[in-house]
N, C-alpha and C positions, 0 to 999 in steps of 0.2 A: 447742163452746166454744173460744174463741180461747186461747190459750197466752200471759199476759204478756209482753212484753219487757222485763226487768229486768236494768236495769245495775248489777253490784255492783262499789260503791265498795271498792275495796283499801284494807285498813285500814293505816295507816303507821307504824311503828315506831318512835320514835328511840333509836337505842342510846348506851351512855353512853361511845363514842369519841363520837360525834356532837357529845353534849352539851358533855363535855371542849374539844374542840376550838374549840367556840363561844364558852366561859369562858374559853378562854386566848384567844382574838381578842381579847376583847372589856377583858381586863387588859393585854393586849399595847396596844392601840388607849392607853387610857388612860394606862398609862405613859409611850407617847409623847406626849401631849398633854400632860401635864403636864409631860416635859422641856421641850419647846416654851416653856410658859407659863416655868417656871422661866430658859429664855436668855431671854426677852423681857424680864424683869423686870429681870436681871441686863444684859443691854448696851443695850436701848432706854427707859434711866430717864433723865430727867434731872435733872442736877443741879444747883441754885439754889446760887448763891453768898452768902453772908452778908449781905443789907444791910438794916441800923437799927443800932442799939449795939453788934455785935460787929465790924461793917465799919469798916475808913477811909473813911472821904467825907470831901471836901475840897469846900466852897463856891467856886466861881470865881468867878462874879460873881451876881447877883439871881437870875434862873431856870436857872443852869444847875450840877450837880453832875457830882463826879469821882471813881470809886472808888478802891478802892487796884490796881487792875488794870489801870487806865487806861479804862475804861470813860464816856462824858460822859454824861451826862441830863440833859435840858433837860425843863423843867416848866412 
């Protein structure tokens, strides 16, 4: 009778530095994405200036207006 050849799979352990240090990548990871998100929000927002009722506009002539910033819009 022939003798099987049987490869035994090494069973893997993970111990709980293993785990620890995964949990902390993976809070690490996220807190910097979220600083991230957080400067994005903060210096690449823009900002709209006032115009309808709370603005000066000044009519120049038939299509064309003029803010209080000096801004022209022609319409």
């Amino acid at each position: 009778m022939r003798a099987k050849n049987r490869r035994s799979t090494p069973t893997r352990t993970v111990s709980a530095r293993t785990t620890f240090v995964n949990a902390l990548g993976k809070i690490i990871a996220l807190v910097l994405v979220l600083a991230l998100v957080l400067l994005i929000e903060r210096y690449c927002s823009v900002q709209v200036e006032p115009f309808g009722t709370g603005a000066d506009i000044v009519s120049i002539d038939g299509d064309t207006l003029r803010a209080a910033n000096g801004d022209e819009y022609r319409l």
